[in-house]
Residue frames as qw, qx, qy, qz and C-alpha x, y, z in Angstrom:
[[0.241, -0.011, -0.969, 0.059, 65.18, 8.13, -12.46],
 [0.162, 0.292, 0.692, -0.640, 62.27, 9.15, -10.20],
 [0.512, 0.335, -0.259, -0.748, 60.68, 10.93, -13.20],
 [0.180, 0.273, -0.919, -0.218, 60.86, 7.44, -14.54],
 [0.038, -0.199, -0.910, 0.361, 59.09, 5.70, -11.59],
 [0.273, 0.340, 0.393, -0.810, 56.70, 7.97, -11.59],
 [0.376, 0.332, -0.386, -0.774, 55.91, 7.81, -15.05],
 [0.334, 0.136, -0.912, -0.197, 55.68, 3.89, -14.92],
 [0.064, 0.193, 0.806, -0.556, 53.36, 4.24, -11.93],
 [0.292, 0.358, -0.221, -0.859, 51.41, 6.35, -13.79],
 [0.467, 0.204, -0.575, -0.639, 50.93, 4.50, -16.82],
 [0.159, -0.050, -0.977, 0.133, 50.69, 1.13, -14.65],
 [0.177, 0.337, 0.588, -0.714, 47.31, 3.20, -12.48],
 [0.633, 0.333, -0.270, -0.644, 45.64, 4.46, -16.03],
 [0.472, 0.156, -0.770, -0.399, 46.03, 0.76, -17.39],
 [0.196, -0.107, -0.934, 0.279, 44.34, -0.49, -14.20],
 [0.270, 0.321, 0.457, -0.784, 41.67, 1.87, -13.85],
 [0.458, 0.441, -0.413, -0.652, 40.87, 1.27, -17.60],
 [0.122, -0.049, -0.990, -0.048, 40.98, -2.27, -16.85],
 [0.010, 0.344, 0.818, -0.462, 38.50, -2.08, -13.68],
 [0.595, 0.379, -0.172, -0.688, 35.96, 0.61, -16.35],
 [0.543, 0.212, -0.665, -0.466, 35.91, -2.20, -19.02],
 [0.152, 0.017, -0.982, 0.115, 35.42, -4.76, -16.57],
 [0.220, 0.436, 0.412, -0.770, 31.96, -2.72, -14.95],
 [0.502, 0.428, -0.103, -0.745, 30.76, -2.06, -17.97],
 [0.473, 0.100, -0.739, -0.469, 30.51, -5.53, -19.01],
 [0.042, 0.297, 0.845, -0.443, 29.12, -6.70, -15.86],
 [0.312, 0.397, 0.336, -0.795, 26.44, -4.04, -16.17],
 [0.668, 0.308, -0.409, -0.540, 25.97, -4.59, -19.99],
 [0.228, -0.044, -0.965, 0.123, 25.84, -8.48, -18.89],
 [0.159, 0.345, 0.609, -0.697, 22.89, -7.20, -16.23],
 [0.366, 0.440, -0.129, -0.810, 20.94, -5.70, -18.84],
 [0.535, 0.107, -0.725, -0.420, 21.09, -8.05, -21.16],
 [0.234, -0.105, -0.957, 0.135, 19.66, -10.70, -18.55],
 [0.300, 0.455, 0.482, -0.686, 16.95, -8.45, -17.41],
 [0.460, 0.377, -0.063, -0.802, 15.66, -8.17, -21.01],
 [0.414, 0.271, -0.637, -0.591, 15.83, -11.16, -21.58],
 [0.102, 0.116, 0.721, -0.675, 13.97, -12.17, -18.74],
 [0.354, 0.505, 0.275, -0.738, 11.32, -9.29, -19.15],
 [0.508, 0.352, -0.386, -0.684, 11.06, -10.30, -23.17],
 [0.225, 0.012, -0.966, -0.130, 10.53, -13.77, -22.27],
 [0.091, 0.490, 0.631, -0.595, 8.06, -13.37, -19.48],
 [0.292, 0.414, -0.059, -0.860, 6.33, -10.71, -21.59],
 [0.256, 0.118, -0.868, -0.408, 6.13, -13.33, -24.30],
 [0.220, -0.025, -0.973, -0.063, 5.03, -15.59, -22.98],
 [0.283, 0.424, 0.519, -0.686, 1.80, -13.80, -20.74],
 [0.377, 0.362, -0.194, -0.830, 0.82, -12.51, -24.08],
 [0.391, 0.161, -0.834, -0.355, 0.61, -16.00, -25.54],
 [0.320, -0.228, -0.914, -0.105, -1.12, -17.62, -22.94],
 [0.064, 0.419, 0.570, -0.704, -3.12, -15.13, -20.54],
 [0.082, -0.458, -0.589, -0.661, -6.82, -13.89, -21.52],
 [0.096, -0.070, -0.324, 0.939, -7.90, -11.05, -19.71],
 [0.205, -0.696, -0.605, -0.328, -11.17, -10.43, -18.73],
 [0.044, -0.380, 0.270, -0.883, -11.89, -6.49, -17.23],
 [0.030, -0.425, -0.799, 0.423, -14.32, -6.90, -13.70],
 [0.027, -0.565, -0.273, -0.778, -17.15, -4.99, -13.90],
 [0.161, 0.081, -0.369, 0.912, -16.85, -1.88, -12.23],
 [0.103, -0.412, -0.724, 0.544, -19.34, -1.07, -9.30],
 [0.200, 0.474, -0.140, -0.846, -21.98, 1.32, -11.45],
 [0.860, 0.388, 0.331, -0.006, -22.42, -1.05, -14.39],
 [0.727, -0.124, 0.391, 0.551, -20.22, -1.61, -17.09],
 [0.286, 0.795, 0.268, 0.462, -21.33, 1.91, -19.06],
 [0.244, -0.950, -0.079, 0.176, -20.28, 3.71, -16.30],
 [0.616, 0.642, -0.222, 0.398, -17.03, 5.78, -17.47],
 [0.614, -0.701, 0.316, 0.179, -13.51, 5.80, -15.30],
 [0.106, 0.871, -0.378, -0.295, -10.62, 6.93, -15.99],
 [0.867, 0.282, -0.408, -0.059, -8.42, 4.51, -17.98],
 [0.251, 0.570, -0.588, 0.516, -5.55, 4.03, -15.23],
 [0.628, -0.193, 0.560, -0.505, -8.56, 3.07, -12.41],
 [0.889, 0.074, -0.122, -0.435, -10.18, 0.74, -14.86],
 [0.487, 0.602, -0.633, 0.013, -6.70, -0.79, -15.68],
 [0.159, -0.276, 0.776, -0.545, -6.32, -2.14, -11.80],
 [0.754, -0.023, 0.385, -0.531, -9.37, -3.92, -12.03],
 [0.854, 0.305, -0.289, -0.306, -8.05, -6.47, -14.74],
 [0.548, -0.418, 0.719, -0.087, -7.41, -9.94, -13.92],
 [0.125, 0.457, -0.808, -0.351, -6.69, -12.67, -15.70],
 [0.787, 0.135, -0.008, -0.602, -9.65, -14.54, -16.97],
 [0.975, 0.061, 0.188, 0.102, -7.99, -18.25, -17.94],
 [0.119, -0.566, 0.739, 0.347, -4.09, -19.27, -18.46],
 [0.842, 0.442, -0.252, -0.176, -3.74, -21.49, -21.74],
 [0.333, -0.596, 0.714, 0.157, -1.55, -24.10, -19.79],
 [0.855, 0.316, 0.393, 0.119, -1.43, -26.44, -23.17],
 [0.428, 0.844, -0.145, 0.289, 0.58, -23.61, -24.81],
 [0.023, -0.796, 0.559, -0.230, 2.92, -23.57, -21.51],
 [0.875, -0.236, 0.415, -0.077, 3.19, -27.12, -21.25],
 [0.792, 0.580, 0.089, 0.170, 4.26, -27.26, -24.64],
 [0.342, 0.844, -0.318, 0.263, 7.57, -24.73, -23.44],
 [0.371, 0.249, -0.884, 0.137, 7.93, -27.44, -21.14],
 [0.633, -0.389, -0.614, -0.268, 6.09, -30.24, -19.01],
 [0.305, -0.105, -0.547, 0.773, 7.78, -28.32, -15.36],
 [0.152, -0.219, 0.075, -0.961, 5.12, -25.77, -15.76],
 [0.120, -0.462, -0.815, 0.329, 2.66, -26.14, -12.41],
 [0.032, -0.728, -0.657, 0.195, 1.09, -23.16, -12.19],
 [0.243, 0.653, 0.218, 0.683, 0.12, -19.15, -12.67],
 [0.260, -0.606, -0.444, 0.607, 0.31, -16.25, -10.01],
 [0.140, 0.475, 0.175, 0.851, -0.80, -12.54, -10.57],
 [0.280, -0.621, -0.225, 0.697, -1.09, -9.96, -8.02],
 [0.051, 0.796, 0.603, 0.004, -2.75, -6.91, -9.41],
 [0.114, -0.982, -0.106, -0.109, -1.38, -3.90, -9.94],
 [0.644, -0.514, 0.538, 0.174, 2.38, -5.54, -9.16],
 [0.343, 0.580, -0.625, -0.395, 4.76, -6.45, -11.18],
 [0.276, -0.105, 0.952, -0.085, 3.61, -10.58, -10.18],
 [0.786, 0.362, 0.121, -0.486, 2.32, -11.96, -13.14],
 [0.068, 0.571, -0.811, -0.106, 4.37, -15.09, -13.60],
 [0.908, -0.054, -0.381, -0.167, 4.37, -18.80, -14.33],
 [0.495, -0.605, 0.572, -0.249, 5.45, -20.54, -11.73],
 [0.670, 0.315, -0.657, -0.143, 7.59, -24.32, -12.55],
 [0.629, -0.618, 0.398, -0.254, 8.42, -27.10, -10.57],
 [0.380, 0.589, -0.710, -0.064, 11.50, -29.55, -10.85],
 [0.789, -0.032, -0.598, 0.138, 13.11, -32.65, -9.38],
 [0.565, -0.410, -0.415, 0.583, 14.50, -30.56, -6.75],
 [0.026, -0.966, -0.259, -0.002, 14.87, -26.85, -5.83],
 [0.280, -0.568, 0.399, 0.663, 18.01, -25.86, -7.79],
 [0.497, 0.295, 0.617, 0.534, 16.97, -26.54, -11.32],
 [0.272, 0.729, 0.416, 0.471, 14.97, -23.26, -11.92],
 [0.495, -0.643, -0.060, 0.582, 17.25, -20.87, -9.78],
 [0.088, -0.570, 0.391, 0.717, 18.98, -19.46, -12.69],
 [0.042, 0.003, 0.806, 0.591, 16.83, -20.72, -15.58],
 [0.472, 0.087, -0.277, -0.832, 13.78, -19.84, -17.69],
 [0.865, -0.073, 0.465, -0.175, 10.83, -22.66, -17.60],
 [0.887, 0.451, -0.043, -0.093, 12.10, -23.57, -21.37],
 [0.964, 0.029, 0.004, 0.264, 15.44, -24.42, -19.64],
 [0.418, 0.685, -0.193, 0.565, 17.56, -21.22, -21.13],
 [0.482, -0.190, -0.264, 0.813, 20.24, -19.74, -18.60],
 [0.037, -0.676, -0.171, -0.716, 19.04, -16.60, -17.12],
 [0.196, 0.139, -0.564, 0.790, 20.30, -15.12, -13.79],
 [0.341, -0.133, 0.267, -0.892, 16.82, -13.91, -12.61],
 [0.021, 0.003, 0.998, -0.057, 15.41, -17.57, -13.31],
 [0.520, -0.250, -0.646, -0.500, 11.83, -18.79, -12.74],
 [0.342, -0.386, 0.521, -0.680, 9.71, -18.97, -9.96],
 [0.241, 0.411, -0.845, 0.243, 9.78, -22.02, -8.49],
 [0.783, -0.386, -0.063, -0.484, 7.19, -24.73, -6.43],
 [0.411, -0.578, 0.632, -0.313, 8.74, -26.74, -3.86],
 [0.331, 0.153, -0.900, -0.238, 9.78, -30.34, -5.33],
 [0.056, -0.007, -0.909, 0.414, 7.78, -31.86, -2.18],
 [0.489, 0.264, 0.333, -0.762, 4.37, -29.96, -2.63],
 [0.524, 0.459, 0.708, -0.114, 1.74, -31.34, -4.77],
 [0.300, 0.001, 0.413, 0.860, 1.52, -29.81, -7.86],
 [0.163, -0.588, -0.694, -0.382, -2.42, -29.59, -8.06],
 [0.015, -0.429, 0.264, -0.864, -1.85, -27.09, -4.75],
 [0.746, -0.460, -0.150, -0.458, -3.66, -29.57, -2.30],
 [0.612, 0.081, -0.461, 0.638, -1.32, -29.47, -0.20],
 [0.331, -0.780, -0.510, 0.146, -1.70, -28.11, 3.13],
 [0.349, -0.765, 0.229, 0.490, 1.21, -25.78, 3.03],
 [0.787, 0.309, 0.146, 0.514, 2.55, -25.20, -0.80],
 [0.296, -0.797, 0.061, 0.523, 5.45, -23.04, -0.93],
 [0.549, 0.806, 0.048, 0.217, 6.52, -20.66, -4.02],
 [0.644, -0.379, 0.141, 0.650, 9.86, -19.60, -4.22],
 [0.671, 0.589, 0.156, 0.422, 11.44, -17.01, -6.45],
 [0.657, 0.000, -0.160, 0.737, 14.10, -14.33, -6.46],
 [0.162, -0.834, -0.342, 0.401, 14.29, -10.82, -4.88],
 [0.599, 0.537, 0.293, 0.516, 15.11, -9.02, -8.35],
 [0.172, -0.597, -0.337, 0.708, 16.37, -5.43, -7.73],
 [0.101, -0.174, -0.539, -0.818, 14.75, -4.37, -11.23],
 [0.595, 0.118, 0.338, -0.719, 11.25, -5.02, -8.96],
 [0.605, 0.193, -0.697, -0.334, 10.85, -8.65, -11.06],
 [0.323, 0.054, -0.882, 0.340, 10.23, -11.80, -9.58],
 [0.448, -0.732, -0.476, -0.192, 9.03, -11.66, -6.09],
 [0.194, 0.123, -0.302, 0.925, 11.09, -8.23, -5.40],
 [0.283, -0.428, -0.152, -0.845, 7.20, -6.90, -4.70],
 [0.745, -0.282, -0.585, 0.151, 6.73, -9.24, -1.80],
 [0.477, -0.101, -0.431, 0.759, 8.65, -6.93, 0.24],
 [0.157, -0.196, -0.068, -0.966, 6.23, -4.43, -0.10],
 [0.626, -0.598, -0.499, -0.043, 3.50, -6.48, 2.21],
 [0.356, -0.016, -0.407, 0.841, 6.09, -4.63, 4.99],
 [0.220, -0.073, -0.137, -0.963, 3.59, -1.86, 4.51],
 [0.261, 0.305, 0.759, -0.513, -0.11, -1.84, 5.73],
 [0.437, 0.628, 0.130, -0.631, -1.07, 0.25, 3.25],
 [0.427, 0.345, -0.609, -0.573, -0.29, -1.68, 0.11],
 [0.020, 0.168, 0.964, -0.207, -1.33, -4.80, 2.02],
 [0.354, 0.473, 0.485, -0.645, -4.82, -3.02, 1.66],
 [0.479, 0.536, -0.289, -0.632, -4.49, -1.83, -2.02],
 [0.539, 0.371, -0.722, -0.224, -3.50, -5.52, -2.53],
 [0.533, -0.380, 0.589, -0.474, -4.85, -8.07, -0.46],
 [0.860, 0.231, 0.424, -0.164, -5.77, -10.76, -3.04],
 [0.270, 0.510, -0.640, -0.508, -3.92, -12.34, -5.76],
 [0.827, 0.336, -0.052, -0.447, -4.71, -14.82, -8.18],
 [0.436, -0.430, 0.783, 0.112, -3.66, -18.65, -8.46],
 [0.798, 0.302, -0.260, -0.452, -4.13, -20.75, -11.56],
 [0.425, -0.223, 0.876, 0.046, -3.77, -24.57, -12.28],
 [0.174, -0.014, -0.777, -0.605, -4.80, -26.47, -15.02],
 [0.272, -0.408, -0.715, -0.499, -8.61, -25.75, -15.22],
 [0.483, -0.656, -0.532, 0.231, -8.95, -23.89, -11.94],
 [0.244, 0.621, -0.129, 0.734, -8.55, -20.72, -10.48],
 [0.583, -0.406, -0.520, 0.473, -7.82, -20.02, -6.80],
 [0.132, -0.934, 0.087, -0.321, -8.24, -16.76, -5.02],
 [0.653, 0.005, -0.543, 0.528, -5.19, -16.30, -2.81],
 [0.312, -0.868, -0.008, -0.385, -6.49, -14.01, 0.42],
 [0.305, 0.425, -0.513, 0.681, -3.08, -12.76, 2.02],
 [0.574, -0.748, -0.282, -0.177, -2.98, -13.42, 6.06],
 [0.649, -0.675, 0.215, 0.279, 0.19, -12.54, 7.23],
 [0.561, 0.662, -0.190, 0.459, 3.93, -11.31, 5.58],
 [0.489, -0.820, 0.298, 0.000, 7.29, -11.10, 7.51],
 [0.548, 0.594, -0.586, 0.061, 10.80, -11.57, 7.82],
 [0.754, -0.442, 0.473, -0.111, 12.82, -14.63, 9.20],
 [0.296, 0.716, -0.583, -0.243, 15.00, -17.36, 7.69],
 [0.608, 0.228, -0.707, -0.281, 15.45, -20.40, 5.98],
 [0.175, 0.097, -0.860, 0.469, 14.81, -22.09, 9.28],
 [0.420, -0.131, 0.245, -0.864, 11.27, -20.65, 10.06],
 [0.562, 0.214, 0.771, -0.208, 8.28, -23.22, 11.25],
 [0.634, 0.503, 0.165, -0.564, 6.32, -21.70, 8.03],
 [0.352, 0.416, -0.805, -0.235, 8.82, -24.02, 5.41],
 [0.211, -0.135, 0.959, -0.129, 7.90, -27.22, 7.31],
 [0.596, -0.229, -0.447, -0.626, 4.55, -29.29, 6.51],
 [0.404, -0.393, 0.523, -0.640, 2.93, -29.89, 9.76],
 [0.337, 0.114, -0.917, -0.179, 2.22, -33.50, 10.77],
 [0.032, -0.565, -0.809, 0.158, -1.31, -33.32, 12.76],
 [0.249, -0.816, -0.513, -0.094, -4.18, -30.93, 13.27],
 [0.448, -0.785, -0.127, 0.409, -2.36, -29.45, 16.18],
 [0.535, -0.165, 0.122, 0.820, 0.62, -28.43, 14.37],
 [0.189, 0.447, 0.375, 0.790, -0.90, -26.45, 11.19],
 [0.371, -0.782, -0.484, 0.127, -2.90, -24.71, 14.20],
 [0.527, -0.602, 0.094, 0.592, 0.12, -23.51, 15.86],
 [0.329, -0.128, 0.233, 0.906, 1.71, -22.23, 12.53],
 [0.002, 0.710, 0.693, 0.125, -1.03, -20.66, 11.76],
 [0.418, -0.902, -0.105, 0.023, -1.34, -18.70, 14.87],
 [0.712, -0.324, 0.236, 0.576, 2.30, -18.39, 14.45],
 [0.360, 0.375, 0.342, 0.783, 2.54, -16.55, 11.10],
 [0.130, -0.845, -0.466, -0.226, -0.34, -14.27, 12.01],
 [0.625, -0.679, -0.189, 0.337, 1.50, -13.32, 14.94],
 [0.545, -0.176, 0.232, 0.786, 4.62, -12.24, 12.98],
 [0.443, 0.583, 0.533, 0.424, 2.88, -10.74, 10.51],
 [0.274, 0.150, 0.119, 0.943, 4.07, -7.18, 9.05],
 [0.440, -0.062, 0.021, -0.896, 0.24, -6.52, 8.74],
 [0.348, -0.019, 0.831, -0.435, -2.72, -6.93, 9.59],
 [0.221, 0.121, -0.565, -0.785, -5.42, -8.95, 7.99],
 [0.625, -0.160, 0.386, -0.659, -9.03, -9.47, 8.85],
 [0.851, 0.135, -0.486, -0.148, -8.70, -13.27, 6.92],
 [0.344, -0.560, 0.709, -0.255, -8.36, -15.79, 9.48],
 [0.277, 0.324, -0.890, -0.161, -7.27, -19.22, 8.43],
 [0.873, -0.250, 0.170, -0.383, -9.56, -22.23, 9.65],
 [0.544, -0.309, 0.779, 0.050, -7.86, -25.74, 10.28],
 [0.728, 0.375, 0.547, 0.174, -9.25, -27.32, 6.75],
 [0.249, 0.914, -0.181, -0.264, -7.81, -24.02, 4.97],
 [0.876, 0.066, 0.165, 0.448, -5.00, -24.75, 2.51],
 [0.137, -0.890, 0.191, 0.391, -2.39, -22.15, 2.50],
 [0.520, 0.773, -0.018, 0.362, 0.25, -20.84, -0.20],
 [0.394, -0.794, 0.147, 0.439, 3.33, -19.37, 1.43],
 [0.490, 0.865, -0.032, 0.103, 5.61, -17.12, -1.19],
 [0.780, -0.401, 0.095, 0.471, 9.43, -17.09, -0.27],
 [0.572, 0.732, -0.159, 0.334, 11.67, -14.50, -1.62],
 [0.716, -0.039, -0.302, 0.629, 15.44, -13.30, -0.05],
 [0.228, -0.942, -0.233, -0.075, 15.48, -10.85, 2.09],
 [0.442, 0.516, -0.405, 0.612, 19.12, -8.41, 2.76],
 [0.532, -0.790, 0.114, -0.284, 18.70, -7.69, 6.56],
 [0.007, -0.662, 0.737, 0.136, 21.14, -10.35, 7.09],
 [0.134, -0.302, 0.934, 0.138, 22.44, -13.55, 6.67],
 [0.178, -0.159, -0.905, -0.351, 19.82, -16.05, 4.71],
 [0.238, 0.303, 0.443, -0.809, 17.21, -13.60, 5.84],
 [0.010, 0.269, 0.700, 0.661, 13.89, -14.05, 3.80],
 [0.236, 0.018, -0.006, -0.972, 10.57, -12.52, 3.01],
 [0.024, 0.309, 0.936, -0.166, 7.37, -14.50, 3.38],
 [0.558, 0.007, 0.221, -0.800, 3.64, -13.67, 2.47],
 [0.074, 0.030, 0.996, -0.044, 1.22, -16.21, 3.03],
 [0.516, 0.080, -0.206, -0.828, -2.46, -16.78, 1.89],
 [0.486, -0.045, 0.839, -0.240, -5.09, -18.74, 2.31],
 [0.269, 0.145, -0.737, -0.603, -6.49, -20.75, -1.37],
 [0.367, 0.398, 0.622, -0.566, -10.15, -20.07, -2.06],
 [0.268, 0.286, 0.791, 0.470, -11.37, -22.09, -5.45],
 [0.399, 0.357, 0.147, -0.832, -13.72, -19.84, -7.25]]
């Protein structure tokens, strides 16, 4: 009889451990598949509407460097938003950050749950679309627009955000690049840090005095340091991703937007 028990325990522990394998391995093959089909949309879709133009490098444009330096110097020369209007009329703008995996369109809905879990052309997809606050402006004259998007742990998205933490990549990367229909914006980074869904840097300030204060507020926090200092008629960008320290902890870099 004990043989028995045993045997039935047995067979009961293999058919549960064999359960809790098959169940993993479709989560993970579930993961996968939503990262590639993420990364082959996104991929798409740069190719279709970005046109790259290479700076020229400090020497003239004969001088020879290696192919890996030159590579870092390209930036994105004009977005074709008629082609991404066309995959749907949410799409506000373009970001790219250099050298980073942030090279992304960037929608904006009715509110700020529609492109959580969804491509701009609508499709389910766990790692979603980055995101413009329903409340900003879309044209980015706004004193404060805020970007939203997810901390990916493939490094997608705006997992590279967390890497402002760091002084040194905050050097190698101080500028990134804003588009809008028929414009381009430098974005010159003054300040990254954590804090949560509560911070002053979410609000839009309602005189003079205020956008001062956060200002001098972000700076203050900031991870690093940066010799850009904001002026009162500056319009600022702030980035938003989630942060794990704890509880509705998030990541923040901010920039001031400087039309070229």
């Amino acid at each position: 009889m004990k043989n028995n028990n045993r045997n039935k325990f047995f067979t009961v522990a293999v058919v549960l451990l064999l359960l809790i394998i098959f169940v993993s391995l479709g989560n993970i093959g579930k993961i996968i598949h939503e990262d590639q089909k993420s990364r082959r949309f996104s991929t798409e879709l740069q190719k279709a509407v970005i046109t790259v133009e290479k700076e020229e490098l400090e020497g003239g444009a004969d001088r020879e460097e290696p192919k890996e330096e030159h590579a870092k110097t390209d930036i994105s020369a004009e977005v074709d938003f008629d082609s991404l209007l066309k995959v749907s009329e949410n799409a506000a703008a373009w970001i790219y950050c250099p050298g980073t995996e942030i090279n992304n369109v960037i929608a904006q809905a009715e509110d700020n749950e529609y492109y959580l879990h969804r491509l701009l052309d609508g499709t389910d997809a766990y790692a979603g679309t980055l995101f413009m606050d329903y409340r900003n402006k879309r044209d980015l004259s706004g004193w404060n627009t805020v970007i939203y998007g997810h901390n990916m742990k493939n490094g997608t998205m705006f997992a590279g955000l967390q890497d402002y933490q760091d002084q040194e990549f905050y050097e190698e990367h101080p500028v990134m690049y804003l588009y809008t229909p028929g414009k381009r914006y430098r974005l010159e980074l003054i300040a990254g840090y954590r804090t949560d869904v509560h911070d002053r840097i979410y609000s839009i300030p309602a005189s003079e005095e205020d956008k001062t204060a956060i200002q001098e507020y972000a700076c203050g926090k900031s991870a690093f340091v940066s010799e850009v200092k904001p002026g009162e008629n500056d319009r600022l960008v702030t980035l938003s991703t989630c942060d794990y320290a704890y509880d509705d902890a998030r990541y923040v870099v901010i920039g001031r937007l400087v039309e070229e």
